[in-house]
N, C-alpha and C positions, 0 to 999 in steps of 0.2 A: 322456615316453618314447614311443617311434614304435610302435605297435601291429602293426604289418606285420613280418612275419618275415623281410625282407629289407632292410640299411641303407640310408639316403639317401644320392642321390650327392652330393657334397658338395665346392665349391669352397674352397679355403682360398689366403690373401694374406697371406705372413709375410716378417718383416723383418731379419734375422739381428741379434741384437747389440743391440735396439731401445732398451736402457737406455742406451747409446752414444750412440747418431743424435739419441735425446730432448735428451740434455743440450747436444750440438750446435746442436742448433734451438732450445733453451729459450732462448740469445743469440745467435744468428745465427752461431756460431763456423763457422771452415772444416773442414770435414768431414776432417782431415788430424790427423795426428799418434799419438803411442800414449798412450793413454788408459783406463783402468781403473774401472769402476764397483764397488766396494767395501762390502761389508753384514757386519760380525759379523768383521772381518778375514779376509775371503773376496773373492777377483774372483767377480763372476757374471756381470758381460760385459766384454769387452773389443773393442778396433779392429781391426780390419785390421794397423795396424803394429805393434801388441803383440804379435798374434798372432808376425807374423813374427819378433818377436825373443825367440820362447818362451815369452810371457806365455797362458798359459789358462786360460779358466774353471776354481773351483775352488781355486786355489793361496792358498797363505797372501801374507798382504799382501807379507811380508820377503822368500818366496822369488820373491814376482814384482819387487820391487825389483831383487833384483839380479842377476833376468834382463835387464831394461832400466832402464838407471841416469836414461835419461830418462820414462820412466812417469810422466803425472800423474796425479793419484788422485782421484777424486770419487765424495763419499757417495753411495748410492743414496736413491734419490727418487721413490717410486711414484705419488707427485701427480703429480709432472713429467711420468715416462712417462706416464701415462693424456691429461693434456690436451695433450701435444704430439702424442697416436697419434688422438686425436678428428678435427681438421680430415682427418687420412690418409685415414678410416673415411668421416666426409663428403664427400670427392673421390668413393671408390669408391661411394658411394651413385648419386652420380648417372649411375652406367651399371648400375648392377643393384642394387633394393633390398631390403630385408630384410638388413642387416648383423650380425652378430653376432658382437661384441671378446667373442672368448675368454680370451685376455689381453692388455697392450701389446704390438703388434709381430706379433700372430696375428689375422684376421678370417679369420670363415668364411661364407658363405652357399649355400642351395642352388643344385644346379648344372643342374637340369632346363633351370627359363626362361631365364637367361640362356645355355644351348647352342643350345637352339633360337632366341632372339631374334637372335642373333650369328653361329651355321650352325655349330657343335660346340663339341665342349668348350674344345679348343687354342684356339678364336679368341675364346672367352670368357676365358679365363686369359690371353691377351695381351692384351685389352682391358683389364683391369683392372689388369696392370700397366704398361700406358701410361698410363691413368690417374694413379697413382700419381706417375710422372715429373714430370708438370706441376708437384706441388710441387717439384721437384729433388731428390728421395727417388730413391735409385739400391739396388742390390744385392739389391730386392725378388725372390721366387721363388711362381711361384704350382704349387699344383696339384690333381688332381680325382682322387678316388675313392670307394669305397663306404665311406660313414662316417668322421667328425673324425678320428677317431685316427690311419685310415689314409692319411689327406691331408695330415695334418699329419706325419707320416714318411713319406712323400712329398717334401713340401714341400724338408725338409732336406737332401735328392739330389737337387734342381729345379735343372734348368742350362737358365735358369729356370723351364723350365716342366715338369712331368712328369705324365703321364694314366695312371692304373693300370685298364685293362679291366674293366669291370664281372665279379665274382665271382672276381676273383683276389687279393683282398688278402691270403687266407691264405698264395698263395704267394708275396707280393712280402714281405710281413712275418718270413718263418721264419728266413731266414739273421741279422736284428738281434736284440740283445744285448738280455736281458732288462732292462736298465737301462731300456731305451726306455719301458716302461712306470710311466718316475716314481715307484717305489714304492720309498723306502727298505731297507723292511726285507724286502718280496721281494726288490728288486735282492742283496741281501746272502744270504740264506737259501738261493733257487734254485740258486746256483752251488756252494755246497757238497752241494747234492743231486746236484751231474752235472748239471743243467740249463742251459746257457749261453743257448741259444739260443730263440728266441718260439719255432721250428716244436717246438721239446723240448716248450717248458710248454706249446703248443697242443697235442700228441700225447696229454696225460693224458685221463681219461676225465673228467668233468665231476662225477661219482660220487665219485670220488680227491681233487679238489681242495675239494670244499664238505668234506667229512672233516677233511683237514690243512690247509685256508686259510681255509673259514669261507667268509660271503656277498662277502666283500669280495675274497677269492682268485679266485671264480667269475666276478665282475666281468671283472675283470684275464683270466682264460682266455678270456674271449669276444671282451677288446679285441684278443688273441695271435690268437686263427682269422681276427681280421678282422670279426668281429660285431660291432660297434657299431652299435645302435639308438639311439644319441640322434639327436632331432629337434636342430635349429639354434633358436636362439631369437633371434630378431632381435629388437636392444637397441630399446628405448624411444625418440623421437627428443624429446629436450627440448625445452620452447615457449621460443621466442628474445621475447625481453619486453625487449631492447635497441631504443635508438631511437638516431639521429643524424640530424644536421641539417647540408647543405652549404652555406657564401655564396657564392653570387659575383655582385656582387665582393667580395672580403674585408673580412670588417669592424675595425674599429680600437679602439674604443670599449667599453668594458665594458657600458656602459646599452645599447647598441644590438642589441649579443649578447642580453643577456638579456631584450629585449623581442619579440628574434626568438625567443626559446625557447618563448616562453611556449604553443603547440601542442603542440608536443615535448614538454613538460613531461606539457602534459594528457592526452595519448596515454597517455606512457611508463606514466603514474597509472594511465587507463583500462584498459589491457593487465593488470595486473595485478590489479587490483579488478574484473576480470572475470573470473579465475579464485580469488575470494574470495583474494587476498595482496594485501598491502602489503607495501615494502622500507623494511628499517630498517638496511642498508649499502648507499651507493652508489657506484658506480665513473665519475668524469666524466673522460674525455681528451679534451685538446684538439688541434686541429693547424693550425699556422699555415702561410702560403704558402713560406713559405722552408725548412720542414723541419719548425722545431721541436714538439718536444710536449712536453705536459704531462700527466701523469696522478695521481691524488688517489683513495682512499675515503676516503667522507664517513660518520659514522655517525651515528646520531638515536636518542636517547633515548625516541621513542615510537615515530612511521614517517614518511617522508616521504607530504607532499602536495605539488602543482604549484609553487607558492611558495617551499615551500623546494627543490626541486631546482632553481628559477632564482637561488637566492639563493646556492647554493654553487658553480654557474658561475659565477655573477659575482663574489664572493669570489674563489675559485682563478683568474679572470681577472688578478682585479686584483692578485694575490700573485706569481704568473707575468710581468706584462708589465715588460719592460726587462731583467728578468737573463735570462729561459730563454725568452722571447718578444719578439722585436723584429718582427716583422711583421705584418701584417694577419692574421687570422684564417680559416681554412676551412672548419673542422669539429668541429663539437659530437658526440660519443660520450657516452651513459649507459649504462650498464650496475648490472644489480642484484645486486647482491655477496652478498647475505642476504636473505631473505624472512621474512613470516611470517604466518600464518593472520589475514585480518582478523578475527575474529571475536575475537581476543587483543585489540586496538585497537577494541572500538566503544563508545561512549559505556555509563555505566553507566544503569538507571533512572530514580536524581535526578540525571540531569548527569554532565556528565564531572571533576567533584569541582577541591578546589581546584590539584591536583597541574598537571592539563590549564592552566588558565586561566593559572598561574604561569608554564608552556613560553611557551603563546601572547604573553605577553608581553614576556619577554626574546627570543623568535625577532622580536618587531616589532624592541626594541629593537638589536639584531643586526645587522639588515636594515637600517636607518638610520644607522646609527656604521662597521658591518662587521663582521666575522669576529669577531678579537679584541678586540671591544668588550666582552662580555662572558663571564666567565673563572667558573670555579668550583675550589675547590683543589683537591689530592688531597695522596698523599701514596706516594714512592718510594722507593727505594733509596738504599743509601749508607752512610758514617760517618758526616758533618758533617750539624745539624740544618740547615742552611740550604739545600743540597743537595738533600735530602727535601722538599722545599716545591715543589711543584707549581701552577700555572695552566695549565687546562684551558678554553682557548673552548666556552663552550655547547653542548651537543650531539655536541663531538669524544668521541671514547673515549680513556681514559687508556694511553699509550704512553708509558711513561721509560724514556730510556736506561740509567736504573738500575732494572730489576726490583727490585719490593719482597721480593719469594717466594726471592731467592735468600740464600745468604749474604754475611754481609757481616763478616768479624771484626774484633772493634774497636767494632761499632756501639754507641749508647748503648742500654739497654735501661728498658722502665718503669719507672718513670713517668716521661713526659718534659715538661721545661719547659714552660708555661703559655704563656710568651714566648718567641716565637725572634725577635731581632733580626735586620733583613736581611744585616747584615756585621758579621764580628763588630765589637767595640766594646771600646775601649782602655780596662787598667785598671791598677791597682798593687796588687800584694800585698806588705805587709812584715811585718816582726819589731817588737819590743816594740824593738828599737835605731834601728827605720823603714830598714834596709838591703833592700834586695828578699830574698825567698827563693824559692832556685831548686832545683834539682833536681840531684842529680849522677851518676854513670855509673850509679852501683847504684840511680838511684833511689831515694833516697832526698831527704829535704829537709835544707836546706843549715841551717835555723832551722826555728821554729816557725809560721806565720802568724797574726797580729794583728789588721791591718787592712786594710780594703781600701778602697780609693778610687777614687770612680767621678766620674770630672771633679772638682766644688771639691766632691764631698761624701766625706767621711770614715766611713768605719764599722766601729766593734768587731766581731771575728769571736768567735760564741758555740761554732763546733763547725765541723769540715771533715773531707773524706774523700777518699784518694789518694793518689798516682798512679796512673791508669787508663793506661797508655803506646797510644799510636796509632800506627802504622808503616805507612805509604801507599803501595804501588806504590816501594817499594824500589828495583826493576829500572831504572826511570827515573827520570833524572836530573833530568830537567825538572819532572816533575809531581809528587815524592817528597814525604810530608812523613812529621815526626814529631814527634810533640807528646806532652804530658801534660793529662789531664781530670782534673777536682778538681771536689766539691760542697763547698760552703761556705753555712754561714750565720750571717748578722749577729745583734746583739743586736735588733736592731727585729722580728723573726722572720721577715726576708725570706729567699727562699736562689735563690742563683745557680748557674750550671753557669759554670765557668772552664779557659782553655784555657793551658797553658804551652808556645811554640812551642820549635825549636829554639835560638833566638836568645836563649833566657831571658826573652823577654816576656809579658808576662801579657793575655789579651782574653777578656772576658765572653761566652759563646754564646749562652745564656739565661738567663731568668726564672721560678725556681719561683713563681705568684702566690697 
């Protein structure tokens, strides 16, 4: 809090709409169109054209539909805003520092030095949004007055720019609407008091309002006169612990690349084991002379060292060249996607145990074969066991297209087969007459099952369980299936899992062993 009894002046650089522009920038889209960022079936920002066609902040999703029948809708995404408003933040750094993201789309900093370094205040708050422009960021508004709250309503009236005289914020503030002050359930409460307006709830006596509002009411009256004593707190500036590497002339060859890395490598290591972390996710893009790129995180089961971060360029090299890389090569990008305290990673007492020495090995053997030389299973999502059967290259983190955590109806549940064949596997089930037996509308069986036969071997059924019905993606016609599951076991005391498709055929899945 600022201990002086009079606010800081205070520059503020806001963006109208910024959940808009983010999502814009997030893929380079043209900054056109009517477009709706949408949270809890609420617009909270909207574009310019939506505006115009009646869409505003606030409105239920339906009624802004069919205010504009063209409206497209996109989730909100507060990641997105924050790291497309970062690079913004670091442009304006570099004419006045000490930045402080109050939220995405609002920067505030103090407005003393950069008045005086620049020769007032107006040629500071132009400056900064000329700044701004260089990224192609347009519609910004800046402006200066005693204290955030009062700059930042300000800001909102900036055509673009606007300067409130030091010691009149109370009276630029009085004529807006107690809303202004963000506060739910004052906004709601005050107007039925007869209160509409800031200069109203700023006329109470301060005595009045701790009474019926509490410390939090008091707050909010001081923001109304114009009293804001928060200090600015200029954000933290992250260590950039990314490396890249340019050729020219462009190199062609995978072994070449990664012998040219091998500094790079050592840096990217050193950079970050000199702030005691290692990265155990890493980000490598690549960019070749004609355009193309490539981008990859690599994750590691322990952390990466020098070695391996040239092993997974040259991997991802040679995975990329010919479909999404046909030309020479230009530039190596690492980036560290995750971190983590070396001191998690350092050898134990007796050794780094046999878990370490196991890595070290299959990372040589890796390095020599490639990537997916060597694989470890997992296990995912799905109906069909064969499906669920994952290979994972060494070191990658497990990504299935089939979430295991989600549902899946239908699925088999435990205990499951011993043996999963890789496809299924052709079989026969019949009757005591050896006619197949099948299944019919009501599910039910046509006979009783017998035996089964698996290639030239024949076998007595001791006991069986089913229809389990499967129904697949219905909606589609291409990918639909629908089957029947049945457990069975022979008299030898083997038991199988069996599948009855729709075509009345019979195919073994598994193996209970």
């Amino acid at each position: 809090m600022n201990t002086a009894s009079t606010p800081t002046r205070c520059l503020v650089a806001l963006f109208p709409d910024w959940p808009v522009t983010a999502w814009w920038l997030s893929d380079q889209r043209p900054h056109t169109g009517a477009v709706a960022i949408v949270e809890a079936n609420r617009v909270i920002s909207c574009s310019p054209d939506a505006r115009a066609e009646g869409v505003q902040t606030g409105h239920r999703l339906r009624e802004a539909q069919s205010r504009c029948s063209k409206l497209q809708i996109v989730p909100a995404d507060p990641v997105r805003d924050e790291l497309m408003f970062t690079p913004l933040v670091v442009q304006i750094e570099q004419v006045t520092p000490k930045v402080q993201i109050v939220r995405p789309g609002l920067a505030a900093m103090r407005a003393r030095g950069p008045a005086r370094y620049y020769g007032g205040e107006d040629q500071a708050a132009c400056t900064v949004l000329e700044q701004t422009h260089q990224l192609g960021i347009a519609g910004g508004k800046a402006a200066v007055a005693d204290g955030l709250f009062t700059a930042e309503q300000a800001a909102q009236f900036a055509d673009p720019i606007a300067v409130i005289p030091p010691g009149r914020s109370g009276e630029f503030l009085a004529p807006l609407p107690v809303d202004r002050l963000d506060d739910a359930e004052l906004s709601e409460l005050l107007p039925r008091l007869g209160i509409h307006k800031l200069g109203d709830f700023a006329g109470l006596t301060t005595t009045d309002v701790r009474a019926r509002f509490g410390e939090h009411g008091v707050r909010l009256h001081e923001l109304a006169r114009g009293n804001d004593l928060r200090e600015i707190v200029p954000r933290v500036q992250p260590r950039d612990f990314a490396r890249q590497i340019d050729f020219d002339p462009p190199l062609a060859l995978a072994e070449q690349v990664a012998f040219s890395m091998q500094t790079t490598a050592d840096d990217f290591i050193a950079s970050l084991a000199a702030q005691q972390l290692v990265c155990t996710e890493l980000r490598v893009i690549l960019q070749a002379e004609q355009g193309e790129y490539s981008e990859r995180v690599w994750a590691h089961p322990g952390c990466f060292d020098a070695p391996g971060v040239v092993d997974r360029v040259r991997w991802q090299l040679q995975a990329a060249a010919g479909d999404v890389i046909g030309s020479g090569l230009v530039r190596v990008r690492l980036e560290p996607v995750a971190t983590d305290a070396i001191a998690h990673h350092a050898p134990g007492l007796f050794g780094s145990g046999s878990d370490e020495r196991v890595h070290h090995v299959l990372s040589r053997v890796q390095a020599m074969l490639g990537h997916e030389s060597v694989v470890t299973p997992a296990i995912g999502g799905g109906r069909e066991l064969a499906e669920r059967q994952l290979l994972v290259p060494w070191g990658d983190r497990v990504v299935s297209p089939r979430p295991a955590d989600r549902p899946w109806p239908g699925h088999l549940p435990d205990p499951l087969p011993a043996t999963v064949f890789p496809g299924l596997r052709r079989v026969e089930v019949t009757d005591a007459d050896g006619a197949r037996v099948r299944v019919n509308d009501r599910l039910l069986l046509t006979s009783v099952p017998v035996q089964l036969s698996v290639g030239a071997v024949t076998l007595q059924l001791a006991s069986w369980a089913g229809p389990w019905p499967v129904d697949e993606r219905g909606w589609d016609g291409e990918h639909a299936k629908q089957n029947c599951r049945f457990q069975v076991a022979d008299a030898t005391g083997g038991a199988w899992l069996l599948v009855l498709d729709a075509q009345g055929a019979w195919w073994a899945e598994g193996r209970y062993d």
